[in-house]
BARO-117633 format. One line per 4 residues: number of its first residue (from 1); their letters; for each residue y, x, z of N, C-alpha, C. Coordinates in steps of 0.02 Angstrom, whole numbers. Atoms other than C-alpha are relative to their C-alpha. Last residue first. Layout:
NUM = A = Y:X:Z:Y:X:Z:Y:X:Z; ...
END
This chain:
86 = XXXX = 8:26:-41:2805:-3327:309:59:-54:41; 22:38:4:2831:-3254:148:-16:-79:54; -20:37:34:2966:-3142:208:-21:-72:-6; -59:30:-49:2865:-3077:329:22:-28:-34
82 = XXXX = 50:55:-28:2733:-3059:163:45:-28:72; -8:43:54:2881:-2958:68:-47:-62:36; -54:41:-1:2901:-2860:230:8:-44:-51; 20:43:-64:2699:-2806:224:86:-29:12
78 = XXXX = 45:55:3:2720:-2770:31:24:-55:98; -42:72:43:2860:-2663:56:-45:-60:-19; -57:17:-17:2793:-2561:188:38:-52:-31; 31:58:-9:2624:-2534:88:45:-42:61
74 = XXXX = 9:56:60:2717:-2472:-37:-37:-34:51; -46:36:0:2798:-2341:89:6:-49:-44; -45:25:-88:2627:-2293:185:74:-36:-44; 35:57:-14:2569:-2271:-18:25:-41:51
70 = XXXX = -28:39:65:2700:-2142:-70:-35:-58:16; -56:-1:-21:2660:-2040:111:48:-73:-69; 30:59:-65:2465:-2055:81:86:-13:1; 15:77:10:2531:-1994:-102:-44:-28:64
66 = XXXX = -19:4:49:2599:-1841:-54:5:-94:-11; -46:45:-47:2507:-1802:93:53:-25:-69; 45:70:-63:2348:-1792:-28:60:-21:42; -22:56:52:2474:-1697:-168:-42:-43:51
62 = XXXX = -73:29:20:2510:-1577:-23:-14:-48:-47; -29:38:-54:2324:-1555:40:63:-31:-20; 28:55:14:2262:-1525:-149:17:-37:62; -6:64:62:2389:-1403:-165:-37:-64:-2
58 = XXXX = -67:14:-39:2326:-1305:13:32:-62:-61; 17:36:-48:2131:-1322:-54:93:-37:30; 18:56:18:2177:-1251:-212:4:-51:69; -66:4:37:2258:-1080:-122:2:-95:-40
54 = XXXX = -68:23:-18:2118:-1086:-26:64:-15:-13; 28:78:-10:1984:-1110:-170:42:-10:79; -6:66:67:2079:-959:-257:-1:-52:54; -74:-19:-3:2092:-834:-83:28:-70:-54
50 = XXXX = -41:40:-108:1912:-877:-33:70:3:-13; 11:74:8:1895:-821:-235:-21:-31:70; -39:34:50:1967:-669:-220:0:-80:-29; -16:10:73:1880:-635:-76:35:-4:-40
46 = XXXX = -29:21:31:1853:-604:124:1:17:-98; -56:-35:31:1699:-578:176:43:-30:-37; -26:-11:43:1612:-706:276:35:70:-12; 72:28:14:1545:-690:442:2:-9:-94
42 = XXXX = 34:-47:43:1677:-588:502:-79:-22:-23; 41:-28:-61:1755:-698:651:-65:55:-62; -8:-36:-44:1907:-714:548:-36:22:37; -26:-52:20:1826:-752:377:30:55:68
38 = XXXX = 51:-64:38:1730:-885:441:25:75:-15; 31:-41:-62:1884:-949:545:-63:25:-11; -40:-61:-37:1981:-946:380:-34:13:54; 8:-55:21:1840:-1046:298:30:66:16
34 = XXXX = 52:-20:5:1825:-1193:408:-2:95:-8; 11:-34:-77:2010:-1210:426:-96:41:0; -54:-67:5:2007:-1221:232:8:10:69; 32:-47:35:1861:-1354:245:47:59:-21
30 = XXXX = 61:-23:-20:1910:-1455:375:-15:73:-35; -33:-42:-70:2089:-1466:322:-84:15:36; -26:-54:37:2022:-1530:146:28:45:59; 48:-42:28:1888:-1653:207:55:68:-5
26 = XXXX = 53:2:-56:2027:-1732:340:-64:54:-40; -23:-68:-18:2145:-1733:181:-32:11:55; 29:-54:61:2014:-1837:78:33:61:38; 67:-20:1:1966:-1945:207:17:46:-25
22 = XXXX = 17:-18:-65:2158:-1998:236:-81:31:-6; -33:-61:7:2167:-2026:54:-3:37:64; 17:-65:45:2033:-2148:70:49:56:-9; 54:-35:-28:2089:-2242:213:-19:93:-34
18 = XXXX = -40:-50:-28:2266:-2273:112:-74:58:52; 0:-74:49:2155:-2312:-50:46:49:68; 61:-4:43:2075:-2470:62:30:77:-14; 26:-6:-73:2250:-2510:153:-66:51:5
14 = XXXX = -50:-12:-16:2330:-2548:-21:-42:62:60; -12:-30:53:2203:-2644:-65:25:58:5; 73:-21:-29:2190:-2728:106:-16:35:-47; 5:-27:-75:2381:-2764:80:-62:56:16
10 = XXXX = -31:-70:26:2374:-2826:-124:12:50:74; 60:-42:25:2237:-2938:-42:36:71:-33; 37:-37:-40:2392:-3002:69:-72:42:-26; -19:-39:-43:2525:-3025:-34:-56:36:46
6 = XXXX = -2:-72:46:2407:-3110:-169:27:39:41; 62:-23:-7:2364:-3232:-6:1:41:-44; 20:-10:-49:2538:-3265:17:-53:34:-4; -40:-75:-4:2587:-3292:-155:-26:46:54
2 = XX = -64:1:-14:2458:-3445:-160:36:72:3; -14:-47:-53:2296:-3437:-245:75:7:7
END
């Protein structure tokens, strides 16, 4: 297997965990918007623990943009290492 073609499975690799992090902050903005507009239209009561699993929810958004943002710039250097290649 030539360089080229490791460049490029390390790509779709790459590409693969960027989806997935994208899923994960899409679940996590769902589900803390979710719950504030429960809470605002009074269908819920608010909590101490609506207050926890938002407070979680916001941390788990920041380390999700986090590393989509650490990924987008690995998968930057791959895709100019494969220009390169070419």
């Amino acid at each position: 297997m030539g360089q080229k073609e490791k460049l490029q499975k390390k790509l779709d690799f790459i590409l693969e965990k960027l989806r997935f992090w994208r899923n994960i902050i899409f679940a996590v903005i769902s589900s803390v918007v979710g719950i504030v507009f429960a809470v605002n239209q009074g269908k819920i009561e608010l909590t101490n623990t609506l207050i926890i699993i938002n407070i979680f929810g916001f941390l788990i958004l920041l380390f999700s943009l986090n590393r989509l943002t650490s990924l987008t710039q690995e998968f930057n250097i791959y895709l100019d290492k494969l220009g390169e290649e070419e």
